[in-house]
N, CA, C and O atoms as a printed pandas DataFrame, in Angstrom:
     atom_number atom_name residue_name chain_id  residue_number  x_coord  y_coord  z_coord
0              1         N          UNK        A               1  127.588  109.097   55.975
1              2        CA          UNK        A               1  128.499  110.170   56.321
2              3         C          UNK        A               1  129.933  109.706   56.036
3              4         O          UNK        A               1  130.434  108.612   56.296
4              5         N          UNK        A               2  130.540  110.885   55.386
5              6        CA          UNK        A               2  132.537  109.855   55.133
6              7         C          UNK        A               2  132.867  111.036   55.612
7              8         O          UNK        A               2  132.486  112.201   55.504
8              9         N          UNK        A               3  134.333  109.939   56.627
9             10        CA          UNK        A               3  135.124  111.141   57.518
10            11         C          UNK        A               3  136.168  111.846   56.108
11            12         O          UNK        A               3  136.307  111.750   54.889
12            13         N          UNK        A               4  136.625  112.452   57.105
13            14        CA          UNK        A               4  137.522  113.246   56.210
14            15         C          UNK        A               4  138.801  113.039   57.409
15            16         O          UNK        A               4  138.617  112.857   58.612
16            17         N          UNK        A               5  140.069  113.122   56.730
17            18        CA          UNK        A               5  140.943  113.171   57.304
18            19         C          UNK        A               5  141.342  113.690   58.663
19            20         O          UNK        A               5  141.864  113.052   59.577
20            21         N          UNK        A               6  141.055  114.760   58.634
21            22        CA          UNK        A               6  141.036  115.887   59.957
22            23         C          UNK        A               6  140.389  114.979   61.270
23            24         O          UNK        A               6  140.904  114.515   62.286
24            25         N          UNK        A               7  138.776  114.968   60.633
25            26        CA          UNK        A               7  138.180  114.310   61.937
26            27         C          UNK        A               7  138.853  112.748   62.159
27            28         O          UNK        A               7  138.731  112.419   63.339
28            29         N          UNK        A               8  139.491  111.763   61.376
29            30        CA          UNK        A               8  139.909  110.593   61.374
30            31         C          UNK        A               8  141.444  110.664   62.600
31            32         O          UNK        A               8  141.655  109.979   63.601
32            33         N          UNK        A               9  142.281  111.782   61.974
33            34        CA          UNK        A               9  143.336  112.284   62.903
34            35         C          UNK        A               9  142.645  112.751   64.000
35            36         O          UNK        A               9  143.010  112.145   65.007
36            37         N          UNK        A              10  141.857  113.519   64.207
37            38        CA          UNK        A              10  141.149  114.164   65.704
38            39         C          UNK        A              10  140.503  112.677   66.678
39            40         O          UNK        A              10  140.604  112.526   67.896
40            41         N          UNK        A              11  139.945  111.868   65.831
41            42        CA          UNK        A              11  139.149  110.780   66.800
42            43         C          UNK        A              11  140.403  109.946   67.206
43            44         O          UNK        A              11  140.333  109.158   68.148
44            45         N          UNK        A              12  141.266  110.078   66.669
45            46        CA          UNK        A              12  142.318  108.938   66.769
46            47         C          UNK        A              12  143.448  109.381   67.963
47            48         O          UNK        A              12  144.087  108.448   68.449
48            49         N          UNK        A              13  143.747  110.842   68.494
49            50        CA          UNK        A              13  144.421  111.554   69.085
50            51         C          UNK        A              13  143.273  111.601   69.997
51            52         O          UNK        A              13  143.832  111.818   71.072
52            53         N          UNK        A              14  142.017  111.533   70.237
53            54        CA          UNK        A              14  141.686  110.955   71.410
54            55         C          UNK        A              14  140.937  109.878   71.996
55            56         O          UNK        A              14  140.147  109.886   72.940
56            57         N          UNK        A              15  141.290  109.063   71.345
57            58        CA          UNK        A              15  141.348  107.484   71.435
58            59         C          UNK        A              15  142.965  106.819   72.567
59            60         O          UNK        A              15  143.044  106.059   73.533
60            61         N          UNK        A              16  143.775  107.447   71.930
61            62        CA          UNK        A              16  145.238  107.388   72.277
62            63         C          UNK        A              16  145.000  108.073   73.254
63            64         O          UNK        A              16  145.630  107.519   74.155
64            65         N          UNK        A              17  144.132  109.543   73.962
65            66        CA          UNK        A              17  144.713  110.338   75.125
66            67         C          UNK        A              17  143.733  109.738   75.833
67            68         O          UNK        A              17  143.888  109.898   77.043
68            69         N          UNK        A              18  142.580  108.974   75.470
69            70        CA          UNK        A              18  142.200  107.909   76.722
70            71         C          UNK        A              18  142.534  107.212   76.965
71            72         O          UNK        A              18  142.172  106.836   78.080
72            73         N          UNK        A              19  143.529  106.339   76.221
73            74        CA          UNK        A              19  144.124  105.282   76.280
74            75         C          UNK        A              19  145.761  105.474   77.708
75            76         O          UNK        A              19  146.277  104.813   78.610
76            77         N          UNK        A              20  145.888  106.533   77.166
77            78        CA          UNK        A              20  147.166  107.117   77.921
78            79         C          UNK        A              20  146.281  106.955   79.458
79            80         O          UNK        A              20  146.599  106.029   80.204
80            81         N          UNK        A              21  145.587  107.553   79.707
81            82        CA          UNK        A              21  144.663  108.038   80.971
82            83         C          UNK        A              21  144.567  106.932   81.422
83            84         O          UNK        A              21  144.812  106.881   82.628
84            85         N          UNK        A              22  144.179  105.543   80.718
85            86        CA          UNK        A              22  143.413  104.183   81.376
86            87         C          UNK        A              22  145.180  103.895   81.653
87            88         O          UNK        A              22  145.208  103.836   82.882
88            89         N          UNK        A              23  146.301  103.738   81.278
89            90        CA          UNK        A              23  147.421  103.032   81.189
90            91         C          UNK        A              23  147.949  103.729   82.354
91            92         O          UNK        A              23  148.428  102.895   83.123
92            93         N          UNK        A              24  148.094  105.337   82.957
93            94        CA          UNK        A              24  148.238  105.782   83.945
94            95         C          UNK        A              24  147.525  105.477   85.110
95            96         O          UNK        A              24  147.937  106.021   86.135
96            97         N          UNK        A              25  146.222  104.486   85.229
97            98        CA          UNK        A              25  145.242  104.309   86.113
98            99         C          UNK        A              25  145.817  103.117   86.442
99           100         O          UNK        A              25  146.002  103.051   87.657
100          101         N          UNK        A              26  146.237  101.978   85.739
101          102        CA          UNK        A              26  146.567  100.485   85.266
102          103         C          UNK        A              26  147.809  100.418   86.212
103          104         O          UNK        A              26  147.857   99.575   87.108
104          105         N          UNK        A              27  148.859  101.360   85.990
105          106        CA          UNK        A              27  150.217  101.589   86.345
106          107         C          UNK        A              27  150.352  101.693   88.218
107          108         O          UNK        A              27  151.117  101.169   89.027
108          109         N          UNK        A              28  149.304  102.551   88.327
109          110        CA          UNK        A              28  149.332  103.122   89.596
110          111         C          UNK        A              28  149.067  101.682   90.355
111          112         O          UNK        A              28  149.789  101.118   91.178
112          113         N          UNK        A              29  147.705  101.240   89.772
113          114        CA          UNK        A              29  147.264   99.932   90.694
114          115         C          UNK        A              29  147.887   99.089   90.866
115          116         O          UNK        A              29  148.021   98.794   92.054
116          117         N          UNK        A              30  148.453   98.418   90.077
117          118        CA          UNK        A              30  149.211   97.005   90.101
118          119         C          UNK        A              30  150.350   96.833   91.405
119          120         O          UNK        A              30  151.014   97.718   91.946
120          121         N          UNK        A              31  150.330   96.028   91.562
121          122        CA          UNK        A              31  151.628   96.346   92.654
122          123         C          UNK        A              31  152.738   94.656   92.175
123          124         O          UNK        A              31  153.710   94.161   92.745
124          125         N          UNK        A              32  151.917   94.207   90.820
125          126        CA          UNK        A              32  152.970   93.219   90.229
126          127         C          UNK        A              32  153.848   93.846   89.595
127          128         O          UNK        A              32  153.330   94.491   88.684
128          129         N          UNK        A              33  155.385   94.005   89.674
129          130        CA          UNK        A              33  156.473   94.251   89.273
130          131         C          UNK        A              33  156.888   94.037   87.476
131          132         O          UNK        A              33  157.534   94.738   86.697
132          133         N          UNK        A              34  156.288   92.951   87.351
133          134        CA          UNK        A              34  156.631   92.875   85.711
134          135         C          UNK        A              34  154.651   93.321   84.949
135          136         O          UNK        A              34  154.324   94.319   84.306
136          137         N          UNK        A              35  154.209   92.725   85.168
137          138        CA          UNK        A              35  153.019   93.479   84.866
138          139         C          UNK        A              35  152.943   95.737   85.217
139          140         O          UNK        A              35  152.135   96.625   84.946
140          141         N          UNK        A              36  153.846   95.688   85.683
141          142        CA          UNK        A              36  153.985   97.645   85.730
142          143         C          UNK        A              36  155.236   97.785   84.696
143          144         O          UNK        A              36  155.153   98.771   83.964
144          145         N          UNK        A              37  156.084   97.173   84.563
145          146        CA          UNK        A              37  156.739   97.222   83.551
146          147         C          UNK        A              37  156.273   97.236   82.162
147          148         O          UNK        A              37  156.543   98.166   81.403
148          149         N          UNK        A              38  155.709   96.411   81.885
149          150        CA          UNK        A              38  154.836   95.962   80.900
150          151         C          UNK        A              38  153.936   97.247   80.644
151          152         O          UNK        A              38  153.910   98.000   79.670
152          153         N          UNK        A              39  153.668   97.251   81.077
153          154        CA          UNK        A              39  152.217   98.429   81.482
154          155         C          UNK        A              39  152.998   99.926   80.640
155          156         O          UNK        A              39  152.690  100.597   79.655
156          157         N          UNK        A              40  154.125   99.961   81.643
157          158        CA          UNK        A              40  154.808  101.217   81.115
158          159         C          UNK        A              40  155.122  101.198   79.771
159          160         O          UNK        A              40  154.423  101.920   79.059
160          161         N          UNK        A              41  156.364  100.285   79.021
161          162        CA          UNK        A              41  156.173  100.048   78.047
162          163         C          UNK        A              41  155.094  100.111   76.892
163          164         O          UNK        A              41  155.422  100.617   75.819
164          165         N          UNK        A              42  154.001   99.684   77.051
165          166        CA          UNK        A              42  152.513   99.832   76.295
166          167         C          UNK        A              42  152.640  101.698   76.666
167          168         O          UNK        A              42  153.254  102.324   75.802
168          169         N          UNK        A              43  152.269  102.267   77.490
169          170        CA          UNK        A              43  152.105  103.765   77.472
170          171         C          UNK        A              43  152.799  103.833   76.601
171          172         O          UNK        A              43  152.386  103.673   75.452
172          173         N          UNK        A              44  154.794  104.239   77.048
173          174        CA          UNK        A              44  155.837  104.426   76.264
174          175         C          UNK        A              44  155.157  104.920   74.874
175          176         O          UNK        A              44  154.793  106.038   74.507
176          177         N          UNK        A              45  155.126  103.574   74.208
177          178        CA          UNK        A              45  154.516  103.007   72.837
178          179         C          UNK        A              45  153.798  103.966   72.439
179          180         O          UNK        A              45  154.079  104.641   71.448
180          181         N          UNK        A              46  152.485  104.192   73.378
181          182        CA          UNK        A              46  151.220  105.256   72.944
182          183         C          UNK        A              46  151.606  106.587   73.125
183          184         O          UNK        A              46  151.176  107.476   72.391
184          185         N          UNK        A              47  152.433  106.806   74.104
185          186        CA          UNK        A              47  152.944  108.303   74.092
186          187         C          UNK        A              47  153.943  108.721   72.702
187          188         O          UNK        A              47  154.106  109.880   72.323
188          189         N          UNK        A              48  154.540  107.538   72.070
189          190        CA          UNK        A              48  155.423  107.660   71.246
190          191         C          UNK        A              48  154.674  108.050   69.817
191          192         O          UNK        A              48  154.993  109.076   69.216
192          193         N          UNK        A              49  153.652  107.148   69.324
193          194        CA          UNK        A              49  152.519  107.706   68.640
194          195         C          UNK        A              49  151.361  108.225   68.516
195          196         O          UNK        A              49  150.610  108.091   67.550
196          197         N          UNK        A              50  151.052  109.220   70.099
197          198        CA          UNK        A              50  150.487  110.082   70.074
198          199         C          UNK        A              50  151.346  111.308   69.637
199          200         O          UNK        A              50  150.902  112.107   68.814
200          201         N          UNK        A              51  152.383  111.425   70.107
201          202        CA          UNK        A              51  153.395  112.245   69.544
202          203         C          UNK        A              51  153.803  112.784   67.840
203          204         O          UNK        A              51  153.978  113.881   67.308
204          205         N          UNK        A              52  153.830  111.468   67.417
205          206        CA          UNK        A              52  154.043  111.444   65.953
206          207         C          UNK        A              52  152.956  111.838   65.332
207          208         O          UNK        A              52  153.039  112.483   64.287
208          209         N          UNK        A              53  151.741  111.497   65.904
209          210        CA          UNK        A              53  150.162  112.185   65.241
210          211         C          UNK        A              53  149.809  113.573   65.645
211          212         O          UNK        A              53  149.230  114.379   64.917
212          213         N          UNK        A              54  150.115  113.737   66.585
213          214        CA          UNK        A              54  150.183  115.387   66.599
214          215         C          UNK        A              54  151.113  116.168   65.898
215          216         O          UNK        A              54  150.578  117.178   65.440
216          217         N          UNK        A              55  152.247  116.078   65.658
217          218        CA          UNK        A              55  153.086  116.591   64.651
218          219         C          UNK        A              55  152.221  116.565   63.383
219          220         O          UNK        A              55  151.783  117.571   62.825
220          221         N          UNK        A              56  152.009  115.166   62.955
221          222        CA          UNK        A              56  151.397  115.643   61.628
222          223         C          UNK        A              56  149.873  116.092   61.222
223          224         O          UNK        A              56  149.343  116.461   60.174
224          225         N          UNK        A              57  149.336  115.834   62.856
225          226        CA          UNK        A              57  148.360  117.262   62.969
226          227         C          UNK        A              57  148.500  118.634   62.805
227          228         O          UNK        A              57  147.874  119.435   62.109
228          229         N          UNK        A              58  149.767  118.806   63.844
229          230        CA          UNK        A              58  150.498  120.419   63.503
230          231         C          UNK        A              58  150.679  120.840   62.076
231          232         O          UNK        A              58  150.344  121.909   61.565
232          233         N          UNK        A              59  151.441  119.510   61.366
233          234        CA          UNK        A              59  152.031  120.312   60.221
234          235         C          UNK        A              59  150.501  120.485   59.226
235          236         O          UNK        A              59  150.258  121.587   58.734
236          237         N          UNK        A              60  149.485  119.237   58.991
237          238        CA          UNK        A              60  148.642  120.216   58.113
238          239         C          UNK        A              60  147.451  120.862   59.040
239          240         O          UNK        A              60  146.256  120.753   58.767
240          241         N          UNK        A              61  147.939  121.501   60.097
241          242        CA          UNK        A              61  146.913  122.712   60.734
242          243         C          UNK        A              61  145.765  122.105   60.862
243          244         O          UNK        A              61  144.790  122.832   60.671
244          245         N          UNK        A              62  145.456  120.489   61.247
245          246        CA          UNK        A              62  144.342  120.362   61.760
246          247         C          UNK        A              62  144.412  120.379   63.323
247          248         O          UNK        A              62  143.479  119.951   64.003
248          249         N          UNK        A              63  145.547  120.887   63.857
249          250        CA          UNK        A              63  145.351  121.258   65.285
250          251         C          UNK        A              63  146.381  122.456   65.161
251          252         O          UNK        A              63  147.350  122.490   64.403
252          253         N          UNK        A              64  145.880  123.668   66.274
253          254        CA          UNK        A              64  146.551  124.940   66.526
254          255         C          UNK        A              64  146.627  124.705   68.218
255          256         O          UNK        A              64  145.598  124.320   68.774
256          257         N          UNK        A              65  147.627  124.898   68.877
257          258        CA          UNK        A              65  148.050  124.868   70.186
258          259         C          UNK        A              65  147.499  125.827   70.692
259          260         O          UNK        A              65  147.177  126.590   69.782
260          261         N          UNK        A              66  147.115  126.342   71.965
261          262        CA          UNK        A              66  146.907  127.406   72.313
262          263         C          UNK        A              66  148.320  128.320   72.617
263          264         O          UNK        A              66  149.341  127.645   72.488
264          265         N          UNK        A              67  148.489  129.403   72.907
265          266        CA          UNK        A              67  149.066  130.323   72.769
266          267         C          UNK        A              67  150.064  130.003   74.213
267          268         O          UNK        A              67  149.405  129.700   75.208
268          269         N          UNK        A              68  150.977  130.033   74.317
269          270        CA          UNK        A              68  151.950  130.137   75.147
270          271         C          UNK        A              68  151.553  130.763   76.157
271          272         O          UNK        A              68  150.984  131.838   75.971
272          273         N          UNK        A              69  151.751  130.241   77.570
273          274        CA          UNK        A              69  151.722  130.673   78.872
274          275         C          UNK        A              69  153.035  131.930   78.920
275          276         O          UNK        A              69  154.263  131.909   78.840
276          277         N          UNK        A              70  151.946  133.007   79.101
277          278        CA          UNK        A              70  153.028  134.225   79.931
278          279         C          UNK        A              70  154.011  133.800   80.993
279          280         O          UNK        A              70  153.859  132.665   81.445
280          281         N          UNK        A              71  154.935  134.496   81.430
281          282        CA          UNK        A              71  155.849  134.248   82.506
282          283         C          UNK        A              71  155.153  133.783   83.950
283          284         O          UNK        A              71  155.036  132.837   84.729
284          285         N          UNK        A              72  154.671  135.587   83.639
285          286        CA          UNK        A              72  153.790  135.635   84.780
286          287         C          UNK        A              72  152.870  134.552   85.525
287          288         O          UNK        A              72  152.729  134.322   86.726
288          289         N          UNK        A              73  152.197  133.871   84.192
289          290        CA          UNK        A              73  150.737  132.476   84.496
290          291         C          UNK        A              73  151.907  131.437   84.997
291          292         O          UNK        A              73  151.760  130.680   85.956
292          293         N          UNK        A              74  152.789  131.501   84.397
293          294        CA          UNK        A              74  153.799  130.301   84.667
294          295         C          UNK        A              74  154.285  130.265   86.414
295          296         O          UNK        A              74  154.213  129.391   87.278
296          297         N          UNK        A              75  154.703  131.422   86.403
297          298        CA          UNK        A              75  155.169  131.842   88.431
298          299         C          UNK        A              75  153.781  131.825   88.500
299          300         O          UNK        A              75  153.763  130.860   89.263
300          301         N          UNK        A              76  152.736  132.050   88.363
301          302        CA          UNK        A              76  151.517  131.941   89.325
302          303         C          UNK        A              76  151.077  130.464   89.768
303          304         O          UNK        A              76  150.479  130.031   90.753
304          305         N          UNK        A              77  151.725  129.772   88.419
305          306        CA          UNK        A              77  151.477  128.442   88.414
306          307         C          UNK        A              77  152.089  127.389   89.927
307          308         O          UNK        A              77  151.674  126.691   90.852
308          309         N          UNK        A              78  153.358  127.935   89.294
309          310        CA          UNK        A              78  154.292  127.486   90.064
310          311         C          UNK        A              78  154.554  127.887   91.902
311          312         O          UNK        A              78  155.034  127.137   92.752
312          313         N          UNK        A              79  154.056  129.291   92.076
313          314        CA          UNK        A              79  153.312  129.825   93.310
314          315         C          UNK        A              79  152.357  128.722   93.917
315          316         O          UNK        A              79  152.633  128.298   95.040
316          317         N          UNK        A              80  151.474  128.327   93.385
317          318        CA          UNK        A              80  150.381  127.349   94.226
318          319         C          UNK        A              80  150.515  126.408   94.148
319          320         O          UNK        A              80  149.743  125.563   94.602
320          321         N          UNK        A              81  151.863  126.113   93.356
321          322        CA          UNK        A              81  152.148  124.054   93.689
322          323         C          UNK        A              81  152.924  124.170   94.985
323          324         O          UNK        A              81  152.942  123.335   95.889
324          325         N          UNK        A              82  153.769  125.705   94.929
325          326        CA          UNK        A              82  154.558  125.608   96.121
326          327         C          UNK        A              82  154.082  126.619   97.375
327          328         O          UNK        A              82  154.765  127.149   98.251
328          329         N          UNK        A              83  153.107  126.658   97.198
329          330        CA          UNK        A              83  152.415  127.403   98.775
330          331         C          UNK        A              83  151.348  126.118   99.338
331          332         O          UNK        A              83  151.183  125.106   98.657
332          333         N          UNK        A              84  150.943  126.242  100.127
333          334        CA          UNK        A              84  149.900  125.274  100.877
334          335         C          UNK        A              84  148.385  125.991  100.887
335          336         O          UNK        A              84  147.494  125.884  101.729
336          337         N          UNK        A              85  148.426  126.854   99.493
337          338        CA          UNK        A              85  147.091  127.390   99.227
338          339         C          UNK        A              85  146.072  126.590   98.088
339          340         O          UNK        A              85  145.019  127.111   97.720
340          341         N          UNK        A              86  146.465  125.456   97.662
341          342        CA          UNK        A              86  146.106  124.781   96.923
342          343         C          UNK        A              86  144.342  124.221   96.616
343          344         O          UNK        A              86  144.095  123.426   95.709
């Protein structure tokens, strides 16, 4: 089987958004001061080129965003972070 570009960019954008996930797990725990620094930095890094790979996902349309949140979904959103109906 040979990848093709698309799927090579797709496995790789979520490789990086697990990676992000384990580095947010890493961050929380530590309670060493330069090891959370560190830690952050490494995210930083991965957030910086997960970023850059989605752009050039966007630009050749191997990823389409979903459609923009209405106003409305947005205040509904924002309604149940700030009520105690959660």
């Amino acid at each position: 089987m040979q990848l093709n570009e698309k799927t090579m960019v797709a496995d790789t954008l979520t490789g990086i958004n697990g990676e992000l996930v384990r580095f947010g797990e890493m961050i929380a725990q530590t309670e060493n001061k330069d090891l959370k620094q560190t830690l952050k930095q490494f995210r930083n890094a991965c957030e910086q080129s997960q970023e850059e790979l989605y752009q050039i996902a966007r630009e050749k349309s191997y990823y389409v965003p979903a459609a923009k949140a209405t106003q409305a979904e947005i205040d509904h959103v924002k309604d149940l972070f700030s009520s105690k109906t959660l």
